[in-house]
C-alpha positions as CSV (number, residue, x, y, z in Angstrom):
1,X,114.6,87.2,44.2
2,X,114.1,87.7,47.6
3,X,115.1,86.0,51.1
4,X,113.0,85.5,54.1
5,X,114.7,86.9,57.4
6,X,113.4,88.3,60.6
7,X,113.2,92.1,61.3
8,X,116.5,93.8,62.4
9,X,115.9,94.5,66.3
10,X,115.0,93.3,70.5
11,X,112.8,90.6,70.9
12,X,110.6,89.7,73.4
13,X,108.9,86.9,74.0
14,X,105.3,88.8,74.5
15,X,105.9,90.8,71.2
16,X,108.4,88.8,68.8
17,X,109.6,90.8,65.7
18,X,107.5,90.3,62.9
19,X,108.6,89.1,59.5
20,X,109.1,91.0,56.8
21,X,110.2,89.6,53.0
22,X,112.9,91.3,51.6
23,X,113.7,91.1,47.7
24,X,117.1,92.2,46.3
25,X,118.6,95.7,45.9
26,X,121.8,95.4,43.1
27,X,124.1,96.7,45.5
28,X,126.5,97.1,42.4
29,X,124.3,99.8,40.7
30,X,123.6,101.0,44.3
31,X,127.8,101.7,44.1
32,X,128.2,103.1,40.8
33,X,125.0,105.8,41.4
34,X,126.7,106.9,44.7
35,X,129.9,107.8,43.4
36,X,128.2,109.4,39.8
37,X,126.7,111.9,42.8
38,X,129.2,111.6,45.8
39,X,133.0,112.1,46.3
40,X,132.8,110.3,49.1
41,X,133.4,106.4,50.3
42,X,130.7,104.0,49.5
43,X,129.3,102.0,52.7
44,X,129.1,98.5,51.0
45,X,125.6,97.2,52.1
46,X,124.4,100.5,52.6
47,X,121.4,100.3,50.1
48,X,120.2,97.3,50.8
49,X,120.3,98.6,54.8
50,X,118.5,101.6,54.0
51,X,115.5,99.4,51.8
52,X,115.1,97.1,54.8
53,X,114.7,99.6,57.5
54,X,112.2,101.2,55.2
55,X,110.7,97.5,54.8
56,X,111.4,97.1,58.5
57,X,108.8,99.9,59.2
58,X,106.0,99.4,57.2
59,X,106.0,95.3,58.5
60,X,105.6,97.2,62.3
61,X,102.9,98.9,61.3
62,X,101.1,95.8,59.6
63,X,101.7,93.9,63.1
64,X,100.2,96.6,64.5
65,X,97.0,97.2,62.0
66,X,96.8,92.9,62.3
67,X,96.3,93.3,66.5
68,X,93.4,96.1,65.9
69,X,91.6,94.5,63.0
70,X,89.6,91.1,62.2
71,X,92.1,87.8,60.8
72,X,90.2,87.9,58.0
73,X,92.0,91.1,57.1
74,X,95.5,89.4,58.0
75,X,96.2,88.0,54.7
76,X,95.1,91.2,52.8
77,X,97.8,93.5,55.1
78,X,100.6,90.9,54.4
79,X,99.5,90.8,50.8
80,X,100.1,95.0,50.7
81,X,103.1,94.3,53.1
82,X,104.8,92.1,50.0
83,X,103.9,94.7,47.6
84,X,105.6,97.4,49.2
85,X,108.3,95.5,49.8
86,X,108.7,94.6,46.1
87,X,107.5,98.1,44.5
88,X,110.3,99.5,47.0
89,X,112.8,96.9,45.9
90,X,112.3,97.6,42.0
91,X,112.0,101.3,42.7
92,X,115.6,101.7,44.9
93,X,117.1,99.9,41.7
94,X,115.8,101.4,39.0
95,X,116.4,105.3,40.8
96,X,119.9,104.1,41.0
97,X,120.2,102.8,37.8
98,X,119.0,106.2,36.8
99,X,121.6,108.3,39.1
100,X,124.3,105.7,37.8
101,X,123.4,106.4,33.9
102,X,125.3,109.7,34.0
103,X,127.5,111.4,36.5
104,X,126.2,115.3,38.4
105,X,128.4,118.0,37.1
106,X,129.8,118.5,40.7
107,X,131.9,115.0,39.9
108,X,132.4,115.1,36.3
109,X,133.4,118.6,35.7
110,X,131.9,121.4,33.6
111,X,134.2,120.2,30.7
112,X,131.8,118.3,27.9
113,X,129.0,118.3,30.4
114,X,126.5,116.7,28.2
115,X,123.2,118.9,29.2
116,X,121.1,117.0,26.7
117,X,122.0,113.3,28.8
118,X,121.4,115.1,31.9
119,X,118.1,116.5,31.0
120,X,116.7,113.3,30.1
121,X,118.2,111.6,33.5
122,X,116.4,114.8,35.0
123,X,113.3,113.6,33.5
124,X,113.2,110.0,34.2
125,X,114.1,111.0,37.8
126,X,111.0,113.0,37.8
127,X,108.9,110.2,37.0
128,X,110.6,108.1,39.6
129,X,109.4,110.4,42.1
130,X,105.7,110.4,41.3
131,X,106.4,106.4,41.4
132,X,107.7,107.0,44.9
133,X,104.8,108.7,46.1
134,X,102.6,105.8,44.1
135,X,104.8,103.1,46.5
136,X,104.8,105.3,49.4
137,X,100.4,105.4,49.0
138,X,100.7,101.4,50.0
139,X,101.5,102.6,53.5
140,X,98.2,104.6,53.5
141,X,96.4,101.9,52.1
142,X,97.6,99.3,55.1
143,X,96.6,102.2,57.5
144,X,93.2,101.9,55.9
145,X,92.6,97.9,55.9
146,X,89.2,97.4,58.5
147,X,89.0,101.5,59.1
148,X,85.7,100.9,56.9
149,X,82.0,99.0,57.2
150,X,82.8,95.5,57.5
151,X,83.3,93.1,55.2
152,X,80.4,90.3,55.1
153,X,82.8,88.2,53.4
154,X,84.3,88.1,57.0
155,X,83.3,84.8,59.1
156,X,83.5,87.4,61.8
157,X,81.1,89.8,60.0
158,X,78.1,88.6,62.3
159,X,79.6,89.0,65.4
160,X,80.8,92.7,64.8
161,X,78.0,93.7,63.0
162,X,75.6,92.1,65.9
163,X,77.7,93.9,68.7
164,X,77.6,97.3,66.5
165,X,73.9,96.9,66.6
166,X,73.7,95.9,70.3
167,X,75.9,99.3,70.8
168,X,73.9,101.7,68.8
169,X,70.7,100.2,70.0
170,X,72.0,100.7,73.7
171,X,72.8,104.5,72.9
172,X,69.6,105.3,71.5
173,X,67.9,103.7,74.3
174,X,70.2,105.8,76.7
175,X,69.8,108.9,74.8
176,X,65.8,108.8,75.3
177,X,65.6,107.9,78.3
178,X,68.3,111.4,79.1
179,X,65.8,113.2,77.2
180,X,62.6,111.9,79.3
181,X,65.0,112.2,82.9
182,X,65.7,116.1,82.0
183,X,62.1,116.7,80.8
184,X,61.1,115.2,84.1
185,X,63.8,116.8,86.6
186,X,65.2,119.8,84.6
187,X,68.1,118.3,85.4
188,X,70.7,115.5,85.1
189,X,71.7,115.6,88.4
190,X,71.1,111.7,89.8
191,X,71.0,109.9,86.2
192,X,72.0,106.5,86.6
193,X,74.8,106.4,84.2
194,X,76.1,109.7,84.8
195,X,78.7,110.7,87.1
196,X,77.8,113.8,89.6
197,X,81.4,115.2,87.5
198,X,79.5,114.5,83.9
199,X,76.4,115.2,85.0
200,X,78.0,118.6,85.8
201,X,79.5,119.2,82.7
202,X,76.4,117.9,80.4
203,X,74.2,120.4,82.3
204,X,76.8,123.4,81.3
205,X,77.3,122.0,78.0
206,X,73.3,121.9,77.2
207,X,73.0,125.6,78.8
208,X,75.7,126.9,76.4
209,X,73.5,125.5,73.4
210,X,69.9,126.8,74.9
211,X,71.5,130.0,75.0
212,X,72.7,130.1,71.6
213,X,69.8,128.1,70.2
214,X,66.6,128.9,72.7
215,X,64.5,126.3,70.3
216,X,66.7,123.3,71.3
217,X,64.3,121.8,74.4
218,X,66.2,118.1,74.7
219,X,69.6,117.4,75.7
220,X,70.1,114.5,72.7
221,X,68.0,116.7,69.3
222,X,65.8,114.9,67.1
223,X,68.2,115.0,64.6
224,X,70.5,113.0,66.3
225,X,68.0,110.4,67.4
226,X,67.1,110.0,63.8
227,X,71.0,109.3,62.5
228,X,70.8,106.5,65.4
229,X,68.0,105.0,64.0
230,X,69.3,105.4,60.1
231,X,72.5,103.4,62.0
232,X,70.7,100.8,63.5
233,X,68.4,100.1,60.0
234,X,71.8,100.5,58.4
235,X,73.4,97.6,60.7
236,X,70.4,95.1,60.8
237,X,70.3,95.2,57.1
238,X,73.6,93.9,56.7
239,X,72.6,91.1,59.2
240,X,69.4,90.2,56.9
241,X,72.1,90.2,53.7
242,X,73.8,87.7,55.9
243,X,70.8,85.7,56.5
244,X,70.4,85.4,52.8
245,X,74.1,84.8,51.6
246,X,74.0,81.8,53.7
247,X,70.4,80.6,52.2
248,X,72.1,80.9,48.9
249,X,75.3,79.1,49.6
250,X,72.7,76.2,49.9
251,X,71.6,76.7,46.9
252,X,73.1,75.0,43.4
253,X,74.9,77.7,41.9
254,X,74.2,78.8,38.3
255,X,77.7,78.5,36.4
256,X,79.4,77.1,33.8
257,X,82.8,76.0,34.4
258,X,85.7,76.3,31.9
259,X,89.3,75.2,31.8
260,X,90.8,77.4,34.8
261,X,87.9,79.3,36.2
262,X,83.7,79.6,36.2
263,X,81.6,81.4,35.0
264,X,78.4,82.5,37.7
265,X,75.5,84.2,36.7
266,X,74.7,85.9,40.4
267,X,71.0,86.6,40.1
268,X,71.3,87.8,43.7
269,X,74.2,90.6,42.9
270,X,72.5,91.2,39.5
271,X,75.8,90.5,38.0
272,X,77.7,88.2,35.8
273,X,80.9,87.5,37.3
274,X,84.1,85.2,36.3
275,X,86.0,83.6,39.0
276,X,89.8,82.4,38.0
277,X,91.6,79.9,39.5
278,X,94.5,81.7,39.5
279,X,94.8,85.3,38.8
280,X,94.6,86.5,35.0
281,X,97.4,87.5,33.0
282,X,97.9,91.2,32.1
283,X,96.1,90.5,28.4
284,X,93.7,88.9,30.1
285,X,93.0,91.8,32.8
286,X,92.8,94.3,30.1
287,X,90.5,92.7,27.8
288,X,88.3,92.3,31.0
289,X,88.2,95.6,31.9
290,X,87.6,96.9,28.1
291,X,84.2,95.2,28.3
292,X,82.9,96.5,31.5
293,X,84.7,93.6,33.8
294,X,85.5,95.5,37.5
295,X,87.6,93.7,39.7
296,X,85.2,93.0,43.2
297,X,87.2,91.8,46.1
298,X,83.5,91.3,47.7
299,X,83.3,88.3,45.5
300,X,87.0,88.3,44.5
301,X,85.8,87.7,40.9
302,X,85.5,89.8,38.1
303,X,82.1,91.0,37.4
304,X,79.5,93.3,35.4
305,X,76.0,93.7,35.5
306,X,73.6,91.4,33.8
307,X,72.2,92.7,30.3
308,X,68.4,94.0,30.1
309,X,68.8,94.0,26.8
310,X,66.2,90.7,26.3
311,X,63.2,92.9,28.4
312,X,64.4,95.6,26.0
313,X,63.8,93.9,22.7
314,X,60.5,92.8,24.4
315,X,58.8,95.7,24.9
316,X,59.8,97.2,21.7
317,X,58.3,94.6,19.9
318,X,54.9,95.0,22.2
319,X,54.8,92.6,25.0
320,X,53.7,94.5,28.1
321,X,53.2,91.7,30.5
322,X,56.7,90.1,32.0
323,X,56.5,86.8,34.2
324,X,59.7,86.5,36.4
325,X,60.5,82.6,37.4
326,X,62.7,82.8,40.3
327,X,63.2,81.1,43.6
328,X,61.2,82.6,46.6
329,X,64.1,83.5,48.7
330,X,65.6,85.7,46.1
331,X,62.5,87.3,45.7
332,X,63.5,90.5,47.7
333,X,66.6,91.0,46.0
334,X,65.8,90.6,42.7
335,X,63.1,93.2,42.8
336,X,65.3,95.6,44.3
337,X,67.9,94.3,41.7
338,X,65.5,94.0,38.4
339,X,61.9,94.0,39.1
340,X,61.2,97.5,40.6
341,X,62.9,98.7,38.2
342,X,60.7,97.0,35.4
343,X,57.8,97.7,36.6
344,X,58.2,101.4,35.2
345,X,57.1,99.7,32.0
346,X,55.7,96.1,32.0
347,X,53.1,94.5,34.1
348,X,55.3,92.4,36.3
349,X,54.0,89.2,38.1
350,X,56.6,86.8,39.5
351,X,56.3,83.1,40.1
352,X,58.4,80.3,42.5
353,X,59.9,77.7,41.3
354,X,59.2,75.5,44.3
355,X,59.8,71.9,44.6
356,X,56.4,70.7,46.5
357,X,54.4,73.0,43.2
358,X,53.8,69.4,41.5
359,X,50.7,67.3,41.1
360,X,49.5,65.7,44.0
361,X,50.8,62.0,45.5
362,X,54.2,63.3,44.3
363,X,57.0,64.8,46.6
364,X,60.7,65.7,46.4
365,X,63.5,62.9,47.1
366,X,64.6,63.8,50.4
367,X,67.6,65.9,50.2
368,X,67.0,67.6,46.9
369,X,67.6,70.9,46.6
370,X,68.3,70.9,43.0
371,X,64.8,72.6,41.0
372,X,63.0,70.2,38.4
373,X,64.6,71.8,35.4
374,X,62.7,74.3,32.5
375,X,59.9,72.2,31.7
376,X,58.6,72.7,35.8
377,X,59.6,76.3,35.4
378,X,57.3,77.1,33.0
379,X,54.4,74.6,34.5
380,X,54.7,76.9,37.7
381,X,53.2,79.5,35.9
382,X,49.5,77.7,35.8
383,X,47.2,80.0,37.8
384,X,49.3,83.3,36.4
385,X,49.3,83.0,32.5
386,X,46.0,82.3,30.7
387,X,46.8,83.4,27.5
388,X,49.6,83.0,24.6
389,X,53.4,83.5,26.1
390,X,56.7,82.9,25.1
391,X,59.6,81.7,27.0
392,X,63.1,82.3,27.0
393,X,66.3,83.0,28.9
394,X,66.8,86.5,30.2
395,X,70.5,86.3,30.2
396,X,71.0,85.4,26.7
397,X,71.2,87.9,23.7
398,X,68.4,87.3,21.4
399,X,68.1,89.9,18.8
400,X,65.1,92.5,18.4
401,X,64.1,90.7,14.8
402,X,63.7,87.3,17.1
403,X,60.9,89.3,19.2
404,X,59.1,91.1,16.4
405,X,58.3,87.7,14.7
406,X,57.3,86.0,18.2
407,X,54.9,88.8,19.2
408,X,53.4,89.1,15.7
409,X,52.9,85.2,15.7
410,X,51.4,84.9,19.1
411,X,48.7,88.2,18.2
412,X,47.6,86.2,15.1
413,X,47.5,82.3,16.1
414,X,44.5,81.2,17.1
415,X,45.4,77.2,17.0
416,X,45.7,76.2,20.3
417,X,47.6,73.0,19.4
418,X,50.0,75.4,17.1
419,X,53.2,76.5,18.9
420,X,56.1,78.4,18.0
421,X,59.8,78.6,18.3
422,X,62.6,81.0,17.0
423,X,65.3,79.2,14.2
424,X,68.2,80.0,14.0
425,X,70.8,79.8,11.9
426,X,73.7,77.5,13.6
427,X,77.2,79.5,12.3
428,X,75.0,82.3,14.2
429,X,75.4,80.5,17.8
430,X,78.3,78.4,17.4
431,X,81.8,79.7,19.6
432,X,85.1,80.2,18.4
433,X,86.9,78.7,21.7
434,X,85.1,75.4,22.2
435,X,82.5,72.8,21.6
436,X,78.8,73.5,22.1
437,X,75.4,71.3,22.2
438,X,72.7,72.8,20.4
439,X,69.3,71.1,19.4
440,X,69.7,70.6,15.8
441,X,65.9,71.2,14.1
442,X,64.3,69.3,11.0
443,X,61.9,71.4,9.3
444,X,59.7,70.9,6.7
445,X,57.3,73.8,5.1
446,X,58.0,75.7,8.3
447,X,56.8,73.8,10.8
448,X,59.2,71.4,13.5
449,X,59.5,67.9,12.4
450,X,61.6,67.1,15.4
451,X,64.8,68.0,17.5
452,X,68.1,65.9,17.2
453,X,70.6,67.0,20.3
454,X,74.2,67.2,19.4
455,X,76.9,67.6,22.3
456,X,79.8,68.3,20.9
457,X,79.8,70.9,17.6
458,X,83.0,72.6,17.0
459,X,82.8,75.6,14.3
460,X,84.3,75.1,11.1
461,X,84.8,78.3,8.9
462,X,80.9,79.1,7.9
463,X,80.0,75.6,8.9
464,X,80.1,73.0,11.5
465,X,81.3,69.3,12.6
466,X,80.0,67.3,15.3
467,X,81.1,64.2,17.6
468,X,80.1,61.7,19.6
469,X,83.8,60.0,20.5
470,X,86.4,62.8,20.1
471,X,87.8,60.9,17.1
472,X,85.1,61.0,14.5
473,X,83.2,64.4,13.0
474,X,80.1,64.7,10.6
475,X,79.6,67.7,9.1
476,X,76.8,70.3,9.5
477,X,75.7,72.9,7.2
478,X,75.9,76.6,8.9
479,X,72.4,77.8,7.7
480,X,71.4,74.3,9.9
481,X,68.2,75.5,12.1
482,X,68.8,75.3,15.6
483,X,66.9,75.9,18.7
484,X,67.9,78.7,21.1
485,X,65.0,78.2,23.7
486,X,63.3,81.1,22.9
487,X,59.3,79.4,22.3
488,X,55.9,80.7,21.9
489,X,52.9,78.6,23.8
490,X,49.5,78.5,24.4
491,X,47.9,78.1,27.6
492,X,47.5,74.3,26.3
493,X,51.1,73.8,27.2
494,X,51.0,74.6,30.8
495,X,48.4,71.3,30.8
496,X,50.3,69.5,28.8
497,X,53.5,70.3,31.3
498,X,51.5,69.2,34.6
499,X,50.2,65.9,32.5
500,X,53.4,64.8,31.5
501,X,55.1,65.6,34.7
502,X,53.9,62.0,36.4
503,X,55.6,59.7,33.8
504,X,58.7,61.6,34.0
505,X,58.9,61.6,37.7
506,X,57.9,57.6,37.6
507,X,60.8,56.8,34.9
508,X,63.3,59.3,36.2
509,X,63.3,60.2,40.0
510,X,64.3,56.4,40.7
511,X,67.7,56.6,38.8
512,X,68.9,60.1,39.7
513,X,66.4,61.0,42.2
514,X,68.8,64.5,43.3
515,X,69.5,65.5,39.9
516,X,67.1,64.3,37.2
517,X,65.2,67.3,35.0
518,X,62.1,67.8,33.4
519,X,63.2,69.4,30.2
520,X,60.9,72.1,28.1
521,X,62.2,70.8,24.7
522,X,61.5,66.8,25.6
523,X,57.8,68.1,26.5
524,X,57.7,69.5,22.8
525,X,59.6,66.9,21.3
526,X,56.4,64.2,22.9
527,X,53.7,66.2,21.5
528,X,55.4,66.2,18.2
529,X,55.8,63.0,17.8
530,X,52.2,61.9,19.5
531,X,50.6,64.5,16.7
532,X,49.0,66.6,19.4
533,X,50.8,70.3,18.6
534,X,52.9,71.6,15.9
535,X,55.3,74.2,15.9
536,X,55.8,76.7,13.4
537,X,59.9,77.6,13.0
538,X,60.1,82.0,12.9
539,X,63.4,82.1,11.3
540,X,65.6,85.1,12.5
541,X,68.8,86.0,10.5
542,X,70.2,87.5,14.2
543,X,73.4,86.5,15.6
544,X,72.6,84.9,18.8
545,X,74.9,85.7,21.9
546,X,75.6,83.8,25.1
547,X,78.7,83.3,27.3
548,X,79.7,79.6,26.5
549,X,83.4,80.3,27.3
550,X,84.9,83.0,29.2
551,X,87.0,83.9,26.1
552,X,83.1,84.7,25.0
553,X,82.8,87.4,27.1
554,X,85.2,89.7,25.1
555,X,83.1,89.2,22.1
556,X,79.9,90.0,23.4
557,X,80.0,92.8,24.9
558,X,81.9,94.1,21.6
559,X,78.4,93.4,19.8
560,X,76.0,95.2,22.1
561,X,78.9,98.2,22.3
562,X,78.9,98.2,18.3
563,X,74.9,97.8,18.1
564,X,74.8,100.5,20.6
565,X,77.5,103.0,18.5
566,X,75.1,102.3,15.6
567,X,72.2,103.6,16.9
568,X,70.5,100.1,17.3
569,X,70.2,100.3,21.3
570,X,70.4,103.5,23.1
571,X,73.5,103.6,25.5
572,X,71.0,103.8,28.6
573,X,68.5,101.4,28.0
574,X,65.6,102.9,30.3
575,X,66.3,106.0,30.1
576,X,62.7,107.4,28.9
């Protein structure tokens, strides 16, 4: 419980009192520990005085911190203002519940003193006191809020960053043109910006270092001219990561919401992060941070980094060439994120998925931002692949066996009409927390008869149900083939894509011009049914993980951890 009152002390009206939230000391135990210590009287109130003085002081210095920092910092110094205020609350009580749980020796007596009760009282006080210090850290924490680089979550971060810049900028320029006045005059005497008094003292200062370091010729060093310009990179490059935060806030995000929170794949932070709408219960916390969650106040989310372990599997299984789909803007980032970094060991080309790349006398609906969906994807990638791919998505987990059989299929087909695409089984991709939609394949002597898509398949034991109303469930075998997007093509398929692309945009841009999709799997699907490919079905016995739910997360990190421990995955995946 606590009360809302004003601080005890003058006001003014140019600097009222600020605020402070005070929760309740148990004046009671407060009593009873005072006279198990003292012989003395006991002040009635006097705890509770003493906790809000203490409260009292560390709300001052927040007022203070809030009149030399930014607003956006205001809620975050308040935040640690009510922690301390509550830490301190529960601390007072619980030390006097301690003192009260046995009485000193000076009041009781040495009669029957009980040395084993008062050793453990002894102990527990200890740990109070490292609590204390843990309380009394808060204060040092407050004194820290905006000391730092600032926060580009800040809707002032452009305005302090662009007068940092404009200062720095303005003291290198002043420091050179010091540097070319002395070389000039041999002296600072007359230097615009300098007093006759500082010039004074800047000449006796720079004597003082030629005589102890003859080599030094200019008043500013080198060295210190470099550190400017390190600052000034330093600063503008924040400003740039502005510049492209608020490019991608335009941008659809790439999430999947669940009941009390989202899920975001940030290709820009190269992490996967979970934003809750409220904050997560302890469980909940833990289990987070078991599998390599970090709480980021950047993002306020929790996050970890996207897997490699797809590019992985890849490469072990012999594909050398890797074709990054991304949008251009992100381009920077994500090499300094992922593609530099993969270049070590594939040949790395990267493609834009840009809404004008489709065939000519077509254009974008005005307004749409959203891209054309997998099938358009893969089509931007005529000019750049000219021989058998696959195609998949690099976020999901799809086993090394699932890449052995893909590159060993696409090495020995020499059908240009023959595709390929990875079965598997569907207890191996269904979640235990929800429904999924998966493409549910007929197959007949190994080849793709056709795709059925289910939206609503709930697990059951080894098997699964699915529903159309809610109310009604069919069954579904577990070893059920299913499609996990993970294809092989020929170069025939990028044609087919930029054929087919016309009759989709003339039967779906008029109803849902913003959002409408040109699908990989419908693109298949057509050529199946027309007779012009086939696909031959590669099944793979893997377990296939993705983050559905967030109560997913938990469970696949435990996989790769496990396949890791057993030697299946090295615990640094590029480390050789």
């Amino acid at each position: 419980m606590y009360e809302q009152t004003s601080m005890i002390g003058p006001q003014t009206a140019e600097a009222p009192a600020p605020a402070a939230r005070y929760y309740e000391i148990n004046e009671e135990t407060a009593r009873n520990a005072h006279y198990c210590v003292h012989m003395s009287d006991y002040k009635p109130g006097s705890a509770t005085a003493e906790y809000r003085r203490a409260v009292d002081k560390a709300a001052a210095l927040v007022e203070a911190k809030k009149a030399r920092v930014s607003p956006f910092y205001h809620d975050k110094l308040d935040a640690l203002l009510d922690r301390y205020a509550r830490r301190l609350a529960e601390w007072t009580n619980d030390y006097n519940r301690n003192q009260a749980s046995y009485p000193s020796q000076f009041i009781s007596g040495a009669g029957g003193y009980n040395m084993r009760k008062h050793e453990k009282q002894m102990s527990r006080e200890g740990t109070l006191w490292n609590e204390y210090d843990e309380i009394k850290a808060i204060l040092n924490k407050i004194e820290a809020v905006g000391s730092g680089p600032v926060d580009l979550a800040d809707p002032h971060a452009r305005e302090m960053l662009a007068d940092q810049l404009q200062k720095l900028q303005n003291k290198l320029d002043e420091s050179k043109a010091l540097n070319a006045y002395y070389r000039k005059h041999k002296s600072f005497d007359g230097f615009p910006s300098l007093t006759a008094e500082a010039a004074a003292k800047l000449s006796a200062s720079f004597a003082d270092t030629q005589e102890r370091c003859p080599w030094v010729k200019s008043p500013i060093p080198d060295y210190e001219l470099t550190s400017l310009r390190g600052k000034i990179k330093r600063v503008q490059a924040r400003l740039d990561e502005l510049d492209k935060r608020a490019q991608q806030a335009e941008q659809p995000a790439d999430s999947t919401k669940f009941p009390g929170g989202e899920i975001v794949r940030n290709l820009e932070a190269d992490r996967l992060q979970i934003l809750f709408d409220e904050k997560p219960d302890e469980d909940t916390r833990a289990a987070l941070k078991q599998n390599g969650f970090r709480w980021s106040p950047r993002y306020n989310a929790w996050q970890r980094k996207l897997t490699d372990n797809a590019m992985y599997d890849a490469r072990r299984a012999g594909f050398r060439d890797l074709v990054f789909i991304i949008k251009r803007e992100h381009e920077a980032l994500f090499r300094e994120r992922i593609g530099d970094r993969m270049e070590r060991f594939f040949n790395v080309e990267y493609v834009y998925q840009e809404l004008t790349n489709i065939p000519d006398g077509l254009a974008a609906p005005e307004g749409r931002v959203k891209p054309w969906g997998t099938g358009h994807a893969v089509m931007c990638c005529r000019g750049v692949i000219d021989g058998p791919f696959a195609v998949l998505n690099s976020d999901d987990f799809y086993g090394p066996e699932a890449f052995s059989a893909m590159y060993q299929f696409l090495r020995s087909n020499d059908d240009p009409a023959c595709y390929a695409m990875v079965g598997y089984h569907l207890r191996n991709t269904v979640t235990e927390f929800g429904s999924v939609a998966r493409g549910i394949c007929g197959v007949q002597d190994g080849m793709l008869r056709d795709v059925v898509e289910r939206t609503k398949i709930f697990k059951r034991g080894a098997d699964a149900a699915y529903t159309e109303d809610g109310e009604t469930f069919y069954p579904l075998p577990g070893e059920s083939v299913v499609s996990m997007n993970f294809w092989g093509f020929t170069p025939k398929m990028l044609a087919e894509l930029w054929t087919r692309f016309p009759d989709f945009y003339a039967k779906e841009v008029p109803q849902n011009p913003q959002k409408c999709e040109f699908y990989l799997p419908s693109v298949v699907n057509a050529q199946l049914q027309a007779g012009t490919a086939r696909v031959r079905v590669l099944p793979c016995s893997e377990v296939w993980y993705g983050v559905t739910y967030h109560e997913d997360l938990a469970s696949v990190q435990a996989a790769i951890a496990r396949m890791k421990a057993e030697g299946r995955y090295p615990e640094d995946l590029w480390a050789k």
